[in-house]
N, C-alpha and C positions, 0 to 999 in steps of 0.2 A: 606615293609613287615608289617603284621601288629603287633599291640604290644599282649601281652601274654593275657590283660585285652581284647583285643578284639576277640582273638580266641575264633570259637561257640565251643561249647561245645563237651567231646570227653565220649566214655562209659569208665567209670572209675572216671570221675571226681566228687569230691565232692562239696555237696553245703552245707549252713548251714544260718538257719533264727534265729533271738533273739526277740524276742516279750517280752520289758519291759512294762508288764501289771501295773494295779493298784493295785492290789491284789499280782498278782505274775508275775513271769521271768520264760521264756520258753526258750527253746535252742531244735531247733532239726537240727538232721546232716543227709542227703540225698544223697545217690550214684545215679549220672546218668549212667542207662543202656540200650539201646534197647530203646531211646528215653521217656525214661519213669523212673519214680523218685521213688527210694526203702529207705525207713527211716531207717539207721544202728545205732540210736542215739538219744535220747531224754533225756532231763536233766528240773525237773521242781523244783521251788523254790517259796516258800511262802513268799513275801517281803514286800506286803502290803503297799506299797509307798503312794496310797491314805492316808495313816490316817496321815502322815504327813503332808498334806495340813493344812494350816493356815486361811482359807479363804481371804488372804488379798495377795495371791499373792508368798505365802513363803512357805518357805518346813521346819521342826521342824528336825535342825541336830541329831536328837536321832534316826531317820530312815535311816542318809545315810550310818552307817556306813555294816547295813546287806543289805543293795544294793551293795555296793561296792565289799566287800566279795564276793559276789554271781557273780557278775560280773568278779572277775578275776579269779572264777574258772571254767566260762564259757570260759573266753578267755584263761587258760592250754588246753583244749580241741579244742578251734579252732588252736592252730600253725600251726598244715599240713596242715590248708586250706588258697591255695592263696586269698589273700585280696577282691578284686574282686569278687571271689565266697562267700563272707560272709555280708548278710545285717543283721544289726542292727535296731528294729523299736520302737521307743518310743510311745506311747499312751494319751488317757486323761490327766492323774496325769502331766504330761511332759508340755502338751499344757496350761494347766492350772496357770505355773506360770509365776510371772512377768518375770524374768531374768531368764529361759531356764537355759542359758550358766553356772549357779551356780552349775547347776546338771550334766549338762552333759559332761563338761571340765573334773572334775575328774570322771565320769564314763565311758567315753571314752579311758579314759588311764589306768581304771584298766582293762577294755574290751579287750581294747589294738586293737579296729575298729572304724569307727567314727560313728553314732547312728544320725538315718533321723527320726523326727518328720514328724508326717503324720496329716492330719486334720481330722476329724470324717467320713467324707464324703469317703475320700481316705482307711480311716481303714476301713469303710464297703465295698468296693470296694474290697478288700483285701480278708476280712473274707469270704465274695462270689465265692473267686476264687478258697480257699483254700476247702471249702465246697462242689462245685459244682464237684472239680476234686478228692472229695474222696468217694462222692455216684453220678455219672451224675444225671441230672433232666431227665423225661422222653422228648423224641423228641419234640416240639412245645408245651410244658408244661410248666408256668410260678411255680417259688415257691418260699415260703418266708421265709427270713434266718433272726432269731433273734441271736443276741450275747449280755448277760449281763457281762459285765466287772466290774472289781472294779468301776470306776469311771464314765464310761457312759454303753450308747447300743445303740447297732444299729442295724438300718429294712433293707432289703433288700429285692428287688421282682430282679426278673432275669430270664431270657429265657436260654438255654444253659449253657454257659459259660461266659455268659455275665449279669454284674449288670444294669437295667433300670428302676430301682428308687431304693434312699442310703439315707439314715437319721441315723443320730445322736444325740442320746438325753441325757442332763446331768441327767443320772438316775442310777450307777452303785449298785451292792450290799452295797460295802460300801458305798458312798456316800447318799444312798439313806436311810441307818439303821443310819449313822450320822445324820442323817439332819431329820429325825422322830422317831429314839427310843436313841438319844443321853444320857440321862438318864437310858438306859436299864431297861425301863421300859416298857412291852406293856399290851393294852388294846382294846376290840374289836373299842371302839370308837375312839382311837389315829386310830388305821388299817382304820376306816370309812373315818375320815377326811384326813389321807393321799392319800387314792384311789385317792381320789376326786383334792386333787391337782396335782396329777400324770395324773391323767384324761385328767386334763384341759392341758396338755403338748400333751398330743397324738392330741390336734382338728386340728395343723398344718398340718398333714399329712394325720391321718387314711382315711377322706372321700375318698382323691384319691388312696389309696393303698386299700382302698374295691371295689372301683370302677373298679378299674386294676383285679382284683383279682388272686388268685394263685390255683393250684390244688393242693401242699403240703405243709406242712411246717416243717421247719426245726430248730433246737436251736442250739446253740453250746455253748463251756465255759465253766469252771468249774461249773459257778450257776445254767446254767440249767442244766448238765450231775445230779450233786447233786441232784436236784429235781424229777428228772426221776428215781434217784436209790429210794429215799425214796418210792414214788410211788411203785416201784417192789416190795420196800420192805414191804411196809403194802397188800401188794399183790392186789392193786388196780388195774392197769396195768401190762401187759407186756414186751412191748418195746417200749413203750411211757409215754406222760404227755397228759392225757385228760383233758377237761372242768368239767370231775365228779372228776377226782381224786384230780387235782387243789382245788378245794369245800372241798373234806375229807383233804388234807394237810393242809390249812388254819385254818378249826377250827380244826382240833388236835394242830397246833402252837398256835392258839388265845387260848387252856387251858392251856398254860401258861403264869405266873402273870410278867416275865423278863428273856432278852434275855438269860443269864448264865444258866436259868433252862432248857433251852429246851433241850430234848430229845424225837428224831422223830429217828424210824426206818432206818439204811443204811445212816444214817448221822454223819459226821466224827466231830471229835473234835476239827478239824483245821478249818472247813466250818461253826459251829456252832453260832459264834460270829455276821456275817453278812447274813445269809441263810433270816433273816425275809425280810431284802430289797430287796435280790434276788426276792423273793416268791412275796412282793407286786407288783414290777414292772412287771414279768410273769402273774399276777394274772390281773394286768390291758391289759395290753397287748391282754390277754385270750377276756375280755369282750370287750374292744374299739377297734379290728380287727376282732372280730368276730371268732376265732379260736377257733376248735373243738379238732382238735390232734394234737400233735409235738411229731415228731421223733428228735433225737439227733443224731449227727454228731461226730465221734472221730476227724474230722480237723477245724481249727479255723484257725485263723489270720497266725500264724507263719507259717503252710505248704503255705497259700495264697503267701506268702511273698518268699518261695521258689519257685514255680510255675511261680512268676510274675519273678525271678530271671534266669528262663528258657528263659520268655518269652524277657527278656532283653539282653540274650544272642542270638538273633533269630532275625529273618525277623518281630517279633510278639511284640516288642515293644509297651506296649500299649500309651508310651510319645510317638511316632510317632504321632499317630493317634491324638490323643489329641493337638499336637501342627496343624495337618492338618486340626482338626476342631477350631480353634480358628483362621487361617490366613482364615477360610470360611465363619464363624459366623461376621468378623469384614473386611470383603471385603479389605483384604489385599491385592496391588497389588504383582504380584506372580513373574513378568518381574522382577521388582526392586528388591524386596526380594533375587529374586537367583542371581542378580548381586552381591548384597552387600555379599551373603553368598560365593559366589565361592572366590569374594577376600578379605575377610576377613581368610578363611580358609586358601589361599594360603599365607596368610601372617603367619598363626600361622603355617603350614611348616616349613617356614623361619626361626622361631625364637625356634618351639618346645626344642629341645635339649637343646640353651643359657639359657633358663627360665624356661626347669625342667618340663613341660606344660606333661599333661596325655590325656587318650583318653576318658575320662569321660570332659576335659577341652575343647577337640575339639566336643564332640556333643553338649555343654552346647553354646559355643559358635556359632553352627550352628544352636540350635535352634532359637536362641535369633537374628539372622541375618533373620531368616524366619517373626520375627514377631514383629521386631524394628516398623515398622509402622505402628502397630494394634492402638494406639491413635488417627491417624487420623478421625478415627471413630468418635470418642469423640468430638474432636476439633484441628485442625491444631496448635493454639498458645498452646505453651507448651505441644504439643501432646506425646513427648519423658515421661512428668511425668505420664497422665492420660494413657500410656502402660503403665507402669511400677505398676501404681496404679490395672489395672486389673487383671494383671499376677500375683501382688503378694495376690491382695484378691481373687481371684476366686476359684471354687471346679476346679482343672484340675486333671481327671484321669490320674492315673499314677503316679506322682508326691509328692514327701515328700514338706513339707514346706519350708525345709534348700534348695530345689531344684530352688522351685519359686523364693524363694527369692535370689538365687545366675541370675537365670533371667529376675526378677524385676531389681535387680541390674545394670545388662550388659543394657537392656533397658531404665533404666534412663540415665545413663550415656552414651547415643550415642554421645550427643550433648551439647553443652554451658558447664556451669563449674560442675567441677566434685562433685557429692556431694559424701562425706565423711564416714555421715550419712547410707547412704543405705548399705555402706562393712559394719558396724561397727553391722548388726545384724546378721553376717554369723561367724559361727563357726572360730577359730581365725586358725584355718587349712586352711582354705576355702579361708581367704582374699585377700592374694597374686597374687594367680592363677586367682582368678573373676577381679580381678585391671586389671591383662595382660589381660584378654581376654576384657574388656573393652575399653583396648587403641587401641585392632587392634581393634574392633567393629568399635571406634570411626573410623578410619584413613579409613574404609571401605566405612563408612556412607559418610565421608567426598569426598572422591574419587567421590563416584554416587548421589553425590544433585542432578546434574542437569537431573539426570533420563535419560542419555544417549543413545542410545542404542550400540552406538561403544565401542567394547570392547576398555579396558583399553589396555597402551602400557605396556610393560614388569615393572613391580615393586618391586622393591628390599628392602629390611626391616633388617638391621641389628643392633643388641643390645648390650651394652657393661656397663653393671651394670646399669645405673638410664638413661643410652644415649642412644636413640632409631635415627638411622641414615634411612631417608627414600631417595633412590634412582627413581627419575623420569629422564626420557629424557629431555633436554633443551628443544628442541624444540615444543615438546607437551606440555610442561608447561608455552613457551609463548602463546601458540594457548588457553591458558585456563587461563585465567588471574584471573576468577571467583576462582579456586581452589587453586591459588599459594596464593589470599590472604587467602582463608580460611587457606590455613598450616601456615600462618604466625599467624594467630587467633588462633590457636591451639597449638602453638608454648608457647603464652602467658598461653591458660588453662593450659598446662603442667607445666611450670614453676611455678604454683600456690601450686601442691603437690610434688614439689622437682622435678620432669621429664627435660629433655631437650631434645627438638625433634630438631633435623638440617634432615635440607634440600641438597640434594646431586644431582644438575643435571649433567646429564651427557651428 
């Protein structure tokens, strides 16, 4: 039967996204009904998490403590909703420090959910999904979705419902009023010389996204919503940001002499502090893409985040697809793969209930069996590190970082001794569950070296605290002298991290 987390979804259930921005924390709550997602709940908070970056890596404790707050009276409002129906997404300001786990250890627990860092690439992936399904693009119409955030932004071109080209640039409002008017002081010429460094950022991508081109475009984000009001508000536009009005907002901010003084039309006093970095990076953007209009979007990241939360509950998995394209990209054999996947999974069967094991531990585990031998690609010796090296650096849609890296993990560890190293950078939630799904990986891998195609005999797997008892038939285990000594080889790696495996024939 299956478990509560894997039932799809029924009309009535709630979902609920957290988007800890750089700027701010978003929370919205969504009833599914009629196949289709109704918002009963929005909570937004100003927390500004960016300005505590230190540039060397460190977050300045005088900011965690209105994070935390803010977080645990996001997580009063999530109780009714099962765990499962609730993602947490962390952002730039998150990715940006040395030691993650400093921040997110205790903001998980005032959350009271675990919180998936995602890579820029995945965030715009995201912001796409959430955009596209609150205005559709038109039929066979490609368009381009900007989001400035505290701390980065990101491009997106996309056809449907679908992102096909994502970029990520470190350019957010604040980041980007830090790092050029840090003295809160502006000047047309400081505005000159910053364009020009921001410029020289966009030459990665622009050529090819002019080339692609789009029929509309789109912003989203408090900085650009901000920007579009001021626009209405000096009655420049309507329901847009054009290339003219962009030009009148600019010099009305360039007449004044520092950022405290400004006062622009339809601009809040909470926006006011970081609106000039917003305005540069828009303002480049306007010229090095060549964009004429931007309409504004009321969805960003966090409905994305519910959306992909639908699609995770569904046949529409976009980590399906994404692990289907990476065993096709790195010519995985497919034979082998579903050997090792079928008795790998039949072993975490066996063992689910002793070890506590979820069903979020059984896909992580089946993906990680589909794509154990995407290194071969790379190079046979040591091919178990160079997967594990591409899983965990790659853009893979779909996928948070804490995700990869619970995959990298299980992939390095198919084979020879266990490194230690690869659990020790997964959330300390996380480490237990990725160790078991490791060992059966291992004893899967082990089973199918010789890329047999006779199925395996009947195998039995039982656990009893740190003693994992593996059951083979006697006589199939002489006919396989190759495998009896590997288990005794494996026998050794185990007792290297406290494990003891015996061997049971029967």
């Amino acid at each position: 039967m299956p478990t509560e987390a894997e039932q799809p979804l029924k009309d009535g259930d709630l979902l609920a996204a957290i988007d800890l921005g750089s700027n701010s924390f978003h929370m919205v709550v969504a009833r599914y009904v009629l196949g289709q997602l109704r918002i009963v709940d929005r909570i937004k908070e100003t927390v500004r998490l960016a300005e505590g970056l230190d540039g060397r890596g460190g977050l300045n404790p005088d900011v965690m403590p209105r994070a935390l707050e803010c977080l645990a009276r996001f997580g009063q409002r999530l109780r009714a909703i099962p765990p499962h129906r609730v993602r947490a997404i962390a952002t730039n300001t998150v990715r940006a420090l040395s030691n993650p786990q400093m921040f997110l250890m205790p903001a998980e627990t005032a959350l009271g959910h675990g919180i998936d860092v995602v890579a820029g690439r995945e965030e715009a992936r995201l912001i796409y999904l959430g955009v596209a399904n609150g205005s559709p693009p038109a039929e066979g119409k490609r368009r381009l979705v900007m989001d400035i955030g505290g701390g980065s932004t990101e491009f997106i071109i996309g056809q449907g419902y679908e992102a096909v080209e994502r970029e990520s640039l470190q350019m957010g409002c604040i980041a980007t009023t830090r790092r050029f008017f840090a003295d809160g002081k502006l000047s047309r010429k400081r505005w000159k010389d910053a364009r020009t460094e921001i410029t020289a950022e966009f030459q990665q991508f622009a050529n090819t996204y002019r080339t692609r081109g789009w029929h509309d475009a789109m912003g989203s984000s408090g900085t650009i919503k901000a920007i579009c009001d001021i626009s209405i508000a000096m009655k420049l536009t309507k329901v847009s940001i054009t290339a003219e009005s962009l030009d009148a907002i600019r010099e009305r901010l360039l007449g004044f002499d520092r950022l405290e003084d400004i006062r622009l039309p339809g601009l809040s006093a909470e926006r006011r502090p970081i609106i000039a970095g917003g305005l540069l990076v828009l303002d480049a953007a306007f010229a090095e893409l060549g964009i004429d209009r931007m309409y504004v979007s009321d969805n960003a990241l966090r409905e994305g985040v519910l959306y992909d939360l639908v699609g995770r509950a569904s046949e529409t998995d976009p980590r399906e697809e994404s692990i289907v394209a990476l065993c096709n990209r790195y010519g995985v054999d497919a034979m082998q793969a579903a050997r090792v996947e079928a008795t790998a999974l039949g072993l975490f069967d066996q063992v689910e209930a002793d070890w506590k094991l979820e069903a979020d531990d059984r896909r992580v585990l089946s993906w990680s069996a589909r794509i154990h031998e995407l290194g071969l690609a790379i190079a046979h010796s040591q091919y178990h590190q160079h997967g594990a090296y591409v899983v965990e650096h790659s853009d893979i849609a779909g996928f948070s970082r804490t995700e990869q890296q619970i995959l990298a993990a299980l992939v390095r560890n198919q084979r020879r001794a266990l490194s230690q190293g690869s659990f020790e950078k997964l959330p300390d939630r996380l480490v237990a569950s990725a160790q078991r799904c490791a060992l059966l990986l291992r004893l899967a891998v082990l089973l199918h070296r010789s890329h047999d195609r006779d199925p395996l005999p009947d195998v039995r797997l039982d656990v009893d605290g740190d003693t994992l008892t593996l059951g083979l038939p006697g006589r199939w285990l002489d006919g396989h002298p190759l495998t009896r000594s590997d288990l005794d080889t494996e026998r050794e790696y185990l007792q290297d991290i406290g494990r003891t495996l015996r061997l049971k024939a029967g």
